[in-house]
N, C-alpha and C positions, 0 to 999 in steps of 0.2 A: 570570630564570625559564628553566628548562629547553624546549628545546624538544619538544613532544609529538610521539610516535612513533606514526602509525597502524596501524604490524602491532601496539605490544601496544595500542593501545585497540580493537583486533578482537579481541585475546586474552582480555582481561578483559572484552567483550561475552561473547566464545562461553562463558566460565565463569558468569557469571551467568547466561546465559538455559538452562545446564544444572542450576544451583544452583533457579532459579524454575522450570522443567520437571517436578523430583525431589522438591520440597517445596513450591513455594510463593514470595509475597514473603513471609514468614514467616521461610524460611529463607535468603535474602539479607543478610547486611550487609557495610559495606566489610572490617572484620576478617577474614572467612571468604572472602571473594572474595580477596585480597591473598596469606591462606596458601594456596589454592589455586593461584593462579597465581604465586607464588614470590615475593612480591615485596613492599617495604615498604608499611603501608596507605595513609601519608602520598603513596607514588608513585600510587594508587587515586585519590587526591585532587587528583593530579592535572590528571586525567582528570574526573571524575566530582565535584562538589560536595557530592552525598549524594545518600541512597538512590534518594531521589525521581528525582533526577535522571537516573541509573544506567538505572533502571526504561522511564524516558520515552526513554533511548535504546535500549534492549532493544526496546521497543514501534513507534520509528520504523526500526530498523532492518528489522525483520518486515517493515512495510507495505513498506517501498520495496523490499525482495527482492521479496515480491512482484510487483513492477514489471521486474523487471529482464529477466525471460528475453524482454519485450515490447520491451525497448529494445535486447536486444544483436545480433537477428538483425532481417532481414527475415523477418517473421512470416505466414507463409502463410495463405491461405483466405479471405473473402469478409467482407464490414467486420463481417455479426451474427455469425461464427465466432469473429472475433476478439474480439469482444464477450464470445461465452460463453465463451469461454478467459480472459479478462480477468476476468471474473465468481467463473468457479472457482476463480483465486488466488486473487482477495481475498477470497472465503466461505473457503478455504482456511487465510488468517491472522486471519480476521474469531476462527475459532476452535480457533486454534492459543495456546498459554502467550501468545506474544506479542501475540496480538490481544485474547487476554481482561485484557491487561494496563493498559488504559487502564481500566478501570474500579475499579484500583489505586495510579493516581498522585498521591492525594493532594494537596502543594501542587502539584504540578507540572500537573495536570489542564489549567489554561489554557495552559499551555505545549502541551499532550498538543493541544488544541482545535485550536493556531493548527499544528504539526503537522501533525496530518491535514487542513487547507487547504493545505499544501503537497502533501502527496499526491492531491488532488483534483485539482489545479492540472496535476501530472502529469499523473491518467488524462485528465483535458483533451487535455494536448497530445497525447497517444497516440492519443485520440479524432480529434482534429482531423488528425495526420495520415494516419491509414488514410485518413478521408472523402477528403481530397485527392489519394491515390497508388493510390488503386481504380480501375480502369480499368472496373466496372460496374457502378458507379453513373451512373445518369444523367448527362449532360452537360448540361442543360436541366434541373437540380431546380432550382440555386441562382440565384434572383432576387428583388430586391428585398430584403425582410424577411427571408425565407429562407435564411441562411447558411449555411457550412459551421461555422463561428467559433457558432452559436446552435445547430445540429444536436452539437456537442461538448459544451457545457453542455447542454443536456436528457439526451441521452445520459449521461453522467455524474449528473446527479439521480438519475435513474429507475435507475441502476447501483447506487448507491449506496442506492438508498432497495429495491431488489431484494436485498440482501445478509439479508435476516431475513423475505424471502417464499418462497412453494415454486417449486418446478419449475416446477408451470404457469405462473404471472406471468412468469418469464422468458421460456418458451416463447412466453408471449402477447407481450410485449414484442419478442424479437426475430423476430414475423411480422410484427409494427407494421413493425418498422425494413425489412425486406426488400420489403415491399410499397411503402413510403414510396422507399426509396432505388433502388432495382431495377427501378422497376414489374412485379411479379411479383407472379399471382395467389395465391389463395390454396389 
C-alpha cells in the first residue's frame, strides 16, 4: 500500500468542502472530487472510503480549525474573553457548510458522535489551561471539590449547550464566570 500524502488529502478536503459549499452533498462524489483535483478516483479511495466518510472529515476538520487560532498563539484577554472568542468560532462553524454537515453523515453519524467528543476534549483542555495561566483569577477559588480540572468541564457544557442560545445567555453566562472566577461585582 502506498504511502498517504497529507498535502493532497488537504487538497482533496479543500475541493470537496468547495464542491459541498457550491451545491450541496448532493453535489459531492468521489468521481467529481478526483477530476477536480486531477487525479485517479481509485487514488480518492485512498484517502477517503466513501462519501460518508469524505464528509465526516470535511465536518472534523471545520470544528478543529476552529480550534486552532486558540492553540497557536498565546491568546490575550481575561479567561470569559477567551471564552467568548472561543464561543464565536465555534457558532462560527456550528453554521458554516461544514458545521451544518454532521447533520449529513449518514452511516458515518456515529463516527461524526465520537468526533465531536474529541473536540470537546479539546475545548476542555483549552479551557483548563487559561484557568491555570490567568494570573486573575483567584488564587484561593480552588479547593476541595472545586477544581480547575471540574470548572473546564462545566465550562465546556454550558459552551457547548450556548452554541443555539442568544446573546443574552452568553452574556449571562460569562458574568456568572467573572464574578465566580474574579470576584468581581456585578
Amino acid at each position: 500500500m502506498r504511502k498517504k500524502n497529507d498535502a493532497l488529502r488537504g487538497i482533496l478536503l479543500t475541493h470537496a468542502q468547495d464542491i459541498v459549499t457550491a451545491e450541496g452533498t448532493a453535489g459531492l462524489n468521489i468521481r467529481r472530487l478526483a477530476t477536480r483535483a486531477g487525479i485517479a478516483p481509485g487514488t480518492v479511495y485512498h484517502y477517503f472510503k466513501d462519501k460518508d466518510t469524505l464528509l465526516l472529515a470535511i465536518t472534523e476538520n471545520g470544528w478543529r480549525g476552529s480550534l486552532r487560532p486558540f492553540r497557536q498563539t498565546a491568546y490575550a484577554g481575561t479567561f470569559s474573553q477567551k471564552v467568548r472568542a472561543l464561543h464565536a468560532s465555534l457558532t462560527e462553524t456550528l453554521h458554516s457548510p461544514a458545521g451544518r454537515l454532521m447533520l449529513d453523515l449518514g452511516s458515518a453519524r456515529e463516527a461524526g458522535r465520537e468526533r465531536m467528543a474529541l473536540v470537546r476534549t479539546d475545548v476542555r483542555a483549552l479551557a483548563l489551561d487559561w484557568l491555570l495561566t490567568d494570573s486573575r483569577i483567584r488564587p484561593d477559588l480552588w479547593q476541595g471539590d472545586f477544581t480547575p480540572e471540574r470548572m473546564a468541564e462545566f465550562v465546556t457544557d454550558n459552551l457547548f449547550s450556548l452554541l443555539t442560545q442568544n446573546e443574552d445567555c452568553l452574556r449571562f453566562f460569562l458574568d456568572i464566570l467573572d464574578r465566580i472566577l474574579e470576584n468581581r461585582e456585578g
